[in-house]
Structure formats: structure tokens, C-alpha cells
N, C-alpha and C positions, 0 to 999 in steps of 0.2 A: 504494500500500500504506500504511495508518495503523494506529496503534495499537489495539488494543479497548479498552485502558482508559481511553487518555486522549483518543485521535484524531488523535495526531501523527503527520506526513507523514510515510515513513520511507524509506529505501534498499531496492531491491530484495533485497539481501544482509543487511540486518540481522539480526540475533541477537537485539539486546536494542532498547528503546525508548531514543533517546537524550537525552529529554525525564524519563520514569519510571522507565524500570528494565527493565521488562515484557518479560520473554521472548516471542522472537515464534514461533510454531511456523507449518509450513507451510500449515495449516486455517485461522487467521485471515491468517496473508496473503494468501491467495487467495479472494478472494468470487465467488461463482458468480455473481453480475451488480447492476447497478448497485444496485438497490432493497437489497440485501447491504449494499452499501459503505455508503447512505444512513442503513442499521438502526445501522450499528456506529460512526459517524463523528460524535458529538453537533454537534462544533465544525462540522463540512460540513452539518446541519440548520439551526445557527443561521444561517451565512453564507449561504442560501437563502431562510430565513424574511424575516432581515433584506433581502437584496435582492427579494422577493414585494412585500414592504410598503413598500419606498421607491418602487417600482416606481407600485404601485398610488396612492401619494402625488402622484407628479410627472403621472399619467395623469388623477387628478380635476384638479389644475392646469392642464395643458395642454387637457383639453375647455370647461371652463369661459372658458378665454380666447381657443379657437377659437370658441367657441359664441357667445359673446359680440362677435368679430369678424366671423363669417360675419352675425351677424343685423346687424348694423351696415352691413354691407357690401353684404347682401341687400334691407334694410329698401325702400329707393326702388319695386326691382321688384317687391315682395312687394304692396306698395301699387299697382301698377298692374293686374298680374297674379295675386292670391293663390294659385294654384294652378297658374301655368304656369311659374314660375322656381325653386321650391324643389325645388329636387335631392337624397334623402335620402343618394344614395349618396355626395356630395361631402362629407361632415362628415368620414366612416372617413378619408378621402383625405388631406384638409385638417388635421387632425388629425394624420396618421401625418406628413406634411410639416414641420406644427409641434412634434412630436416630435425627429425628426433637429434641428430647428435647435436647438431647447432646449437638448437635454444636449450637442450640440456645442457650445456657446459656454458653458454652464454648466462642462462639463468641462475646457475648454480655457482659460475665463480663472482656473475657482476650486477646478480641481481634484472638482467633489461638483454635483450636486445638491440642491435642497430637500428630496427626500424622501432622499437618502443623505445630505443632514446630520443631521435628524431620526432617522436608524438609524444614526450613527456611520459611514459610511462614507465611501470616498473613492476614487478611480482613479487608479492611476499606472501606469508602465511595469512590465515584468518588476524592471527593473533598482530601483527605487523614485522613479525621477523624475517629473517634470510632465507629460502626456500632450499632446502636441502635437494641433495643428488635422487634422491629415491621419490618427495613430490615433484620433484623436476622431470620425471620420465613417466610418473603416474598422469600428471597435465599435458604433457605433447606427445605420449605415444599414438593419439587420435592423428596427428601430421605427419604418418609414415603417408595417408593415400586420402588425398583431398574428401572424397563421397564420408569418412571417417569423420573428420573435421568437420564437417557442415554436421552429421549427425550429433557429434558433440556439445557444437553450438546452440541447433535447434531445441536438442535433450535438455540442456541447462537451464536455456530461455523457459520451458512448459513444464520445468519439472519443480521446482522450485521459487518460492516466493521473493529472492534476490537475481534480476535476469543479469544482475552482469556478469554472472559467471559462468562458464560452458559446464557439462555436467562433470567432465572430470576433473575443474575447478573444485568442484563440489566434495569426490571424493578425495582427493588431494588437500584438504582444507586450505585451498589460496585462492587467491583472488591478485586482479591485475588493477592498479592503481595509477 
């Protein structure tokens, strides 16, 4: 439940905003479903926008330096064989692999991301601490294969009364800030 005027998180029982002021009556605390909550919550669009876009930051990163390792890697056979070694479907793979390890040690040694420093962001625990190696791989093992991710997101957003978190946020007890 948030505020409509300003977006602040609130207690199932509140009366008033304890951020603004803002009466709450029982029509704005209950939104008939998520795309609702999405319309009325500015600060919950920014904190999406912002994680779409670091997202989309660390994804050109990471293919560019897969891309650039696969051909490295592949260059010998490719020269022997140009058309029997190249496997289109091993990039998504190889890719989604150097995903997990990325933001796992990016997370775990520095807290963020290149593209969630570039958006202000950062990951810690519920509690506001340093996200360990082990919530680190429980939160982005969902980014081995894009369909994964989306389901993670979607899971998080409907399954739980806090959308900013993906659902293995949830299990992970962290959140991105």
C-alpha cells in the first residue's frame, strides 16, 4: 500500500501518510492490480526505469566481452572449419553464464554494478548490509537466460506486497536501492 500523493510505503492500517500528511481512504489503498499500483506509485516507476536501464547497461557490457571472447576462442576453428564450428545458439548461453558471474562478483566485492552505478544504484541486504557471495548468486542466477529474468521480475512484482523487488530478491532477502 503507498501513498497517491507522494508514493510512500505505508502500513496496512494507516490513516494518514506518514511521510505527507495525506489521508488515506480505503479506494486508494487498495488497487485493483498491479499496473494500479504502477499508475499511482511515481517513486516505484523511477526505481524500474532506473533498474531497465542499468540492466540494459551491464547486458551491452557483458555481450561485447562475450562476443569478443567467444571469437577469440573460436577464431582457430572458425579458420579451419568456417561453417562447421560456429554455434549461434552458444552466445545466449555463454553470455547468460557471463552474466551470473559478472554481477556476482561485481555485487559481492563493490556492492553495484557499472550500469547500477551509472543509475545510482546499489544492492544490499533487507537489513542494509553488504550482500554476500551466496545472496549474490541466489539474486542473479535468474540472468543465466533472459525468459528466466523476466519471470523473476514478473514473480516478484504479483507475488509480494513490496514490487521493487524480483522474486529472488525476495528469497535472497535484498533489495536494490
Amino acid at each position: 500500500m503507498y501513498c497517491s500523493k507522494c508514493g510512500e510505503k505505508l502500513d496496512e492500517n494507516s490513516k494518514f501518510c506518514t511521510k505527507c500528511g495525506t489521508p488515506v481512504t480505503t479506494a486508494e489503498t487498495k488497487a485493483n492490480n498491479v499496473v494500479e499500483s504502477f499508475e499511482k506509485d511515481p517513486q516505484l516507476q523511477d526505481h524500474w526505469i532506473k533498474r531497465v536501464i542499468a540492466y540494459i547497461i551491464d547486458s551491452i557490457i557483458i555481450n561485447i566481452a562475450t562476443g569478443i571472447l567467444l571469437a577469440v576462442a573460436l577464431f582457430p576453428a572458425f579458420i579451419a572449419n568456417p561453417f562447421g564450428y560456429i554455434n549461434v545458439t552458444s552466445f545466449p548461453f555463454a553470455s547468460g553464464i557471463a552474466a551470473v558471474i559478472y554481477f556476482v562478483v561485481a555485487e559481492t566485492v563493490y556492492g553495484t554494478s557499472i550500469g547500477k552505478t551509472f543509475m545510482m544504484l546499489k544492492v544490499v541486504t533487507v537489513s542494509g548490509e553488504k550482500v554476500t557471495f551466496e545472496k549474490a548468486v541466489i539474486r542473479n542466477i535468474s540472468k543465466v537466460y533472459p525468459v528466466l529474468l523476466l519471470l523473476d521480475v514478473v514473480g516478484g512484482v504479483f507475488a509480494t506486497s513490496d514490487m521493487r523487488q524480483k522474486y529472488s530478491d525476495q528469497i535472497a532477502n535484498t533489495k536494490v536501492v
